[in-house]
N, C-alpha and C positions, 0 to 999 in steps of 0.2 A: 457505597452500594449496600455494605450490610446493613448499615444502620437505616436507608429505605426500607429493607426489605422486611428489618424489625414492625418499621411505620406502616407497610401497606401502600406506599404512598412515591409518588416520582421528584425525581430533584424539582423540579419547578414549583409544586405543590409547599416546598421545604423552604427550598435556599431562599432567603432574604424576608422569610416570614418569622412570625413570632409563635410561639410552643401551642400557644392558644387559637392560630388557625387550624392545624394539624392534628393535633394531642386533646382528648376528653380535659376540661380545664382543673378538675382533681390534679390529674398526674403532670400537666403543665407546670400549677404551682407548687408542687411538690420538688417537680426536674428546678425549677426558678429559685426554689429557698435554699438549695443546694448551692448552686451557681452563686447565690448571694453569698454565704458563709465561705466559701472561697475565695469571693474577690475582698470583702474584709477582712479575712484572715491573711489569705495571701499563703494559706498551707494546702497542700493537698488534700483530698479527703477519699475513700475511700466505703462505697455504701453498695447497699440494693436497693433499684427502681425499678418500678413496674409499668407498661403503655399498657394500656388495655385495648383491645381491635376487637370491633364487631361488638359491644356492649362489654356488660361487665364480666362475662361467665368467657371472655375471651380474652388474653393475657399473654403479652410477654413480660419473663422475666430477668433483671439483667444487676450483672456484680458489674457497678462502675468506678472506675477511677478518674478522679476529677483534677485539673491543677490550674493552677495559672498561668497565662501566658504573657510574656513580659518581652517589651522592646530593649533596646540596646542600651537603654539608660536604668535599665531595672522597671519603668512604671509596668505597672495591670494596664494590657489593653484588651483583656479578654478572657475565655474558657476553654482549653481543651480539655477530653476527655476519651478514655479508651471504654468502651462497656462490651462485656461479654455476655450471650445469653446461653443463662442457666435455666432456662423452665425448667427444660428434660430433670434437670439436676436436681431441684426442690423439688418436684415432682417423686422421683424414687425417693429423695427423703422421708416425703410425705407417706407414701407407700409401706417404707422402712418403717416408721412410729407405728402405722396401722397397725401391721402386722406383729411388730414389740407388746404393741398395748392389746391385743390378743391373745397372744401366747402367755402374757402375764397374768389378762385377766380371764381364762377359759375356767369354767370347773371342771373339765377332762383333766386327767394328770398327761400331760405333755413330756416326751423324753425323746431329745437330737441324739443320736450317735454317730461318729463318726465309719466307714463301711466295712470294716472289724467289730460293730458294734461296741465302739467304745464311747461310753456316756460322755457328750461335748456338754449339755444344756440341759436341766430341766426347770419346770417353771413350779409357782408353788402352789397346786393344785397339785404337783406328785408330792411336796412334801407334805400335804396335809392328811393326802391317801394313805402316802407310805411310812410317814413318821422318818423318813430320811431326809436328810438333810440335801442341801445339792451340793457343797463341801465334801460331805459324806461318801458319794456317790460319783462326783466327776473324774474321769480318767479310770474308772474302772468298768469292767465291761459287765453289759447289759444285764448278766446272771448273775450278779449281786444280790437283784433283788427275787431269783427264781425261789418257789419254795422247791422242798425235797421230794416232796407228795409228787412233784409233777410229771406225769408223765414226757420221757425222753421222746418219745416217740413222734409227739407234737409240734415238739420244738424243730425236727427233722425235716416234716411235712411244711412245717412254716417258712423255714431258711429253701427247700426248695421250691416254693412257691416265689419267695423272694427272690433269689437268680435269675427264674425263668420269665415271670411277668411283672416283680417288681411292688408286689403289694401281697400282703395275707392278712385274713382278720379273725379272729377264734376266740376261744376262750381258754384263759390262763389262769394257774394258779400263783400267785405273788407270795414273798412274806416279809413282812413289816418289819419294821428296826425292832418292834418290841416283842417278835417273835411268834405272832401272830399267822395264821394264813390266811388269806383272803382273795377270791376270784374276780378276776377282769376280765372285760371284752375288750381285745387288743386290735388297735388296728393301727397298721403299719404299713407306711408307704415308702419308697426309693425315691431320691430326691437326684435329680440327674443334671451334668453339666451339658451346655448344645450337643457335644462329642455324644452323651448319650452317655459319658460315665458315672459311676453312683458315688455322690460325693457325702451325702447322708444318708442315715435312714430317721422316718421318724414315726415314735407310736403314740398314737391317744386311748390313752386307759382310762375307761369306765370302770370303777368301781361296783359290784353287783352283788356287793354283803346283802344291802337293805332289799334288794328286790328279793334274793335268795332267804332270808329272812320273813318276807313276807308269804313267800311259797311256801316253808315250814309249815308257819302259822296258819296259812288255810287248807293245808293237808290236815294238820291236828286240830282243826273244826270239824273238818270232812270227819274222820275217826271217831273224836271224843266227845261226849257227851260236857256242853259249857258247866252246867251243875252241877255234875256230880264228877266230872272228868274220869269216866269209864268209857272204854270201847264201848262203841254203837254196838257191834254185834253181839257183845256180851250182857247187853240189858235184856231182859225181861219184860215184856210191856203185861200185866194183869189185867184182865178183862174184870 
């Protein structure tokens, strides 16, 4: 019945027909080259097959075990096979790589903590930020990388925002491995099991040297004469 139920399809439809009245004829012969290599062998094999239902954009998928079946005298007179279906299963894998290949490849600097804030993971857009390494930095908690400039007072407001709703975003002062300080926009969220307990936190830091950088720079246009770099108000225009 389960293996109907994989098909779409009712015992009558099935029993005593061949893969290719039933089965999109792809995955017919694909199920058939298997069956072959079995009854030649005469060893088990162990694979993934895929039916597809409703065109191609619909799909089960299955880890099957395949063997031989053999009469009394030892001959092959046939195939059994056990198949499990994993869609669900390759599916969250598939999920899992996204999300890997994200977090790898983000220019945000990325930092998991455990809900002690203690650094589990970061990716390497923080070490490019911070000059630390993730060796550096794991199993040590999050103020590591706090600079001294910063005010406490922040960090207070932050954590109680995080208790109570579970997310704060601000701006932070950091300081680099090589001793530098430099501001981030910090945003960080509670990451919660069904129960609703916080089993990470995680932040995405913007780095916001160069914009800060560029506000300088157009303050000291606004001020200084590009020529002669003297205060505006202290020039002299002569008639």
């Amino acid at each position: 019945r389960a293996w109907l139920q994989f098909l779409g399809h009712s015992a009558t439809q099935v029993i005593g027909h061949r893969r290719e009245d039933f089965m999109p004829l792809r995955d017919a012969a694909l199920h058939n080259r298997s069956d072959q290599a079995v009854l030649l062998s005469g060893e088990p094999v162990t694979l993934e097959e895929v039916v597809h239902i409703g065109g191609l954009h619909g799909k089960v998928e299955l880890l099957t075990r395949k063997f031989a079946l053999r009469d009394t005298e030892g001959q092959i007179y046939g195939i059994g096979a056990v198949a499990t279906d994993i869609t669900e299963l390759k599916a969250r894998h598939s999920q899992a790589r996204l999300s890997e290949s994200v977090f790898l490849m983000a220019s945000e600097a990325i930092i998991v903590t455990d809900p002690d804030a203690r650094i589990e993971r970061v990716n390497p857009a923080f070490t490019a930020q911070s000059g630390f390494s993730a060796q550096a930095v794991t199993g040590h908690l999050a103020s590591v990388i706090k600079s001294p400039v910063q005010d406490s007072q922040v960090y207070e407001e932050m954590w109680k925002a995080l208790l109570r709703v579970g997310r704060w975003a601000g701006e932070l002062m950091n300081r680099a491995a090589d001793g530098r300080d430099y501001a981030v926009w910090n945003s960080i969220s509670a990451i919660r099991n069904d129960q609703g307990k916080v089993l990470h936190y995680m932040a995405i830091q913007t780095d916001l040297s160069a914009l800060q950088a560029a506000q300088t720079e157009v303050q000291r246009l606004a001020l200084y004469d590009s020529l002669t770099e003297l205060k505006k108000y202290d020039m002299v225009i002569i008639d």
